[in-house]
N, C-alpha and C positions, 0 to 999 in steps of 0.2 A: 504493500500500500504506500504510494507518493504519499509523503508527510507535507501539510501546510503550514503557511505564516503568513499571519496578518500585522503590521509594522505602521502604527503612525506617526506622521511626521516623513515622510520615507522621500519627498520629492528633491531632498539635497542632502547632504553630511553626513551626520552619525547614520542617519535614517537611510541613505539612499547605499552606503558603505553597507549596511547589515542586510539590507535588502539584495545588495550583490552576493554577499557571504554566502546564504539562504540559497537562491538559486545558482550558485557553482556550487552546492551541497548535494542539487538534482532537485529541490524541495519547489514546491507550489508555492509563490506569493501574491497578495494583495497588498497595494501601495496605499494608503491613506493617505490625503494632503490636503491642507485650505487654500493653495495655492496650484486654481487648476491649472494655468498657465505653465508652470513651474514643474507641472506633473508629466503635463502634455510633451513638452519637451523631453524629460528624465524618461517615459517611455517611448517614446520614438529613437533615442539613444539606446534603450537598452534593448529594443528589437526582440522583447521575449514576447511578444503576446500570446502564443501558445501558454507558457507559463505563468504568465504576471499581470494581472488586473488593477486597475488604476481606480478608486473611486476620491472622489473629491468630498470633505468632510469638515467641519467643526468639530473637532472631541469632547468639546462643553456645550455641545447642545443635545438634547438628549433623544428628538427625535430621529436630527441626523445621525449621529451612532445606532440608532435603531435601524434606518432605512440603510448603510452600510454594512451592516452586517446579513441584513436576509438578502441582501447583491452578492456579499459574500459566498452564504450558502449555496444561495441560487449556484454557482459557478462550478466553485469546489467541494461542497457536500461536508465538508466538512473542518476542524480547525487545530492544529498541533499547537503552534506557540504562537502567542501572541507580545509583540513590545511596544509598548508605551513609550516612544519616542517623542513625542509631538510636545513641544512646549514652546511658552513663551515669557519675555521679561519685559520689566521696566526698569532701568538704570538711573532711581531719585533716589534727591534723600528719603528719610520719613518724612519729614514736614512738609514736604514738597509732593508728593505721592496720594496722587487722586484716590476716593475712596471706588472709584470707577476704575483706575488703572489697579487696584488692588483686588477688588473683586473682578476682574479680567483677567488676570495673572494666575489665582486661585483656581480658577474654574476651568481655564484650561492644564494647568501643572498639575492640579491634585483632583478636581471634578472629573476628566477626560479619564484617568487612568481606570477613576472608580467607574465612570460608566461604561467604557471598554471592558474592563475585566466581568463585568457582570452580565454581557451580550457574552461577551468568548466563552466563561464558564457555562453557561445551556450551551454550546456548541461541544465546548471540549466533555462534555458530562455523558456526551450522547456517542462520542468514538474511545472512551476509556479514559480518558483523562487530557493532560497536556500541562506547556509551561506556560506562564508570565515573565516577563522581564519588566521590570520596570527603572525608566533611567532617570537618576535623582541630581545627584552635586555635588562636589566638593562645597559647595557654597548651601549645601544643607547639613555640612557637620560641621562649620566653623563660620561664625558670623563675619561679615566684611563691611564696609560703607557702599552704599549705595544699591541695595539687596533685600531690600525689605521683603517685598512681597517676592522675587524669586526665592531668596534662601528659604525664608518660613514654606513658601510651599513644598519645595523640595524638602524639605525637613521631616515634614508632613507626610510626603510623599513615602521618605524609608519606614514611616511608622505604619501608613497603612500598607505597604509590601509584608510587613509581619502580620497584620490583621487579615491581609486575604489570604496568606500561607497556612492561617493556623484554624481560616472558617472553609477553606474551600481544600484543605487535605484530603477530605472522606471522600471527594468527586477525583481523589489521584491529581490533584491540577497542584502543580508547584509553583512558587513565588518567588522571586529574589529580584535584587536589584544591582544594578551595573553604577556607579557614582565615576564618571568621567570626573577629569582634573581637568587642565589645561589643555585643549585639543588645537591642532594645526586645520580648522574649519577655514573655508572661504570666510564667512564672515568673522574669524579670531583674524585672520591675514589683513581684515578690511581696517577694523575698528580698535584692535591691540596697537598702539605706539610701540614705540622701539623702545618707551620708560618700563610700560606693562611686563612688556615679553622681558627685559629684565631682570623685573621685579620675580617675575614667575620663576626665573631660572633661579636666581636665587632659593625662590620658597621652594624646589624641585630637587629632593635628591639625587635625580637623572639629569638636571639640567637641562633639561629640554621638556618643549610639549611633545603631548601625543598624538598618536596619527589616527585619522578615522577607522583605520581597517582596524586597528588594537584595540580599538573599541567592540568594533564589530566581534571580532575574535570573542573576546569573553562575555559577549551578550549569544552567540551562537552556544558556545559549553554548556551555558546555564538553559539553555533550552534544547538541548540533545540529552542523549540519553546516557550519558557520559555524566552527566550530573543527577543522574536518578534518585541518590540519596542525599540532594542540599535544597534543601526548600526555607524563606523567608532571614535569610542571608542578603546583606548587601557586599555585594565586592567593590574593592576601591581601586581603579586603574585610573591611577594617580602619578606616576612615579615615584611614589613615597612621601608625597604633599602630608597627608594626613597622619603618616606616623613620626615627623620629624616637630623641632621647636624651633627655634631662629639661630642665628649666624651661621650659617653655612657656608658664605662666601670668607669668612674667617676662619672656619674650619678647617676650608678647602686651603687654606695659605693663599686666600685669591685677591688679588691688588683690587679696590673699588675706586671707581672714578668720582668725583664730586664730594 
């Protein structure tokens, strides 16, 4: 039996990366995105339409997630893994941060995941089980400025990954989460200064950011059968962001400019 996956967010980066992973696996995908345009392109590049369904989506609306998922069925009959990729931010202070850009933030970072996960489990309950991925932050296990409503959601986000792991066990459906660090995205290349990427290298036991495929990578594990027995785990592919404390670049003997 071809195994599927449903991926939102999948019309660029982390998303469009695991979506490639998925089908050079041989696996069945569905593309989720709010950006048809964006979609439309990404499959006409990736020339699977035998394999790869495109629907265009809101993850915080709850009927759109409705009406994507029975497109879904309709197609592939049925749902192996599913990743919660799709999110969005706003980069203000708190004091500055609409209570509209807050509740927009929320409902797609932490509402999208919960009403995804709750269309895929009646799919995956009905062919034996299946994964969840869901992808959080480093900027939801360490607070930063200008992250209010991303970090808290993603924060949120690792908390309910243990709540759907531990309510949707008996349907065999596992849960975990991937917390990307600093990734080499189009939009990290666009909008990162040469201060940022700095600063990151510094905060990076790797010194460097990471690549979308690496991401890809360990959100594929956690949804193969290779990870059979880790359910409501977050893994951190980080380069070691989260386990380290500061001065690194004094550690390292490394000369700092300024």
């Amino acid at each position: 039996m071809t195994k599927v996956a449903l991926i939102t967010g999948a019309a660029r980066g982390i998303g469009l990366a695991t979506a490639k992973r998925f089908l050079g696996e041989g696996w069945l995908v569905t593309l989720l995105d709010i950006d048809g345009g964006a979609l439309a392109t990404t499959m006409a590049d990736l020339g699977r339409e035998e394999s790869a369904l495109a629907l265009v989506c809101d993850v915080a609306d709850p009927a759109a997630v409705t009406t994507a998922f029975e497109h879904h069925a309709q197609r592939f009959g049925r749902l192996d893994a599913l990743v919660n990729n799709a999110g969005t931010a706003v980069f203000k202070p708190m004091l500055e941060t609409s209570p509209e850009e807050w509740a927009r933030v929320l409902a797609v970072n932490l509402g999208g995941p919960f009403l995804c996960t709750q269309a895929a489990a009646r799919l995956m309950a009905g062919n034996g089980g299946g994964s969840v991925v869901n992808i959080t932050s480093i900027s939801g296990e360490r607070a930063s400025t200008l992250r209010v409503a991303y970090g808290t959601s993603k924060a949120g986000l690792a908390h309910l990954t243990k709540q759907q792991a531990v309510e949707l066990a008996s349907l065999d459906i596992r849960v975990n989460a991937v917390a990307p660090g600093p990734v080499d995205t189009a939009m990290a290349k666009k909008v990162h200064s040469a201060a940022i990427r700095a600063d990151y290298r510094d905060a990076v036991p790797l010194a460097r950011y990471g690549l979308e495929d690496e991401i890809a990578d360990a959100i594929f594990y956690l949804s193969s059968a290779r990870a059979s027995y880790v359910t409501g785990q977050t893994l951190a592919v980080d380069g070691g962001f989260s386990a380290c404390g500061i001065g690194l670049p004094t550690l390292r003997g490394e000369a700092r400019n300024g």
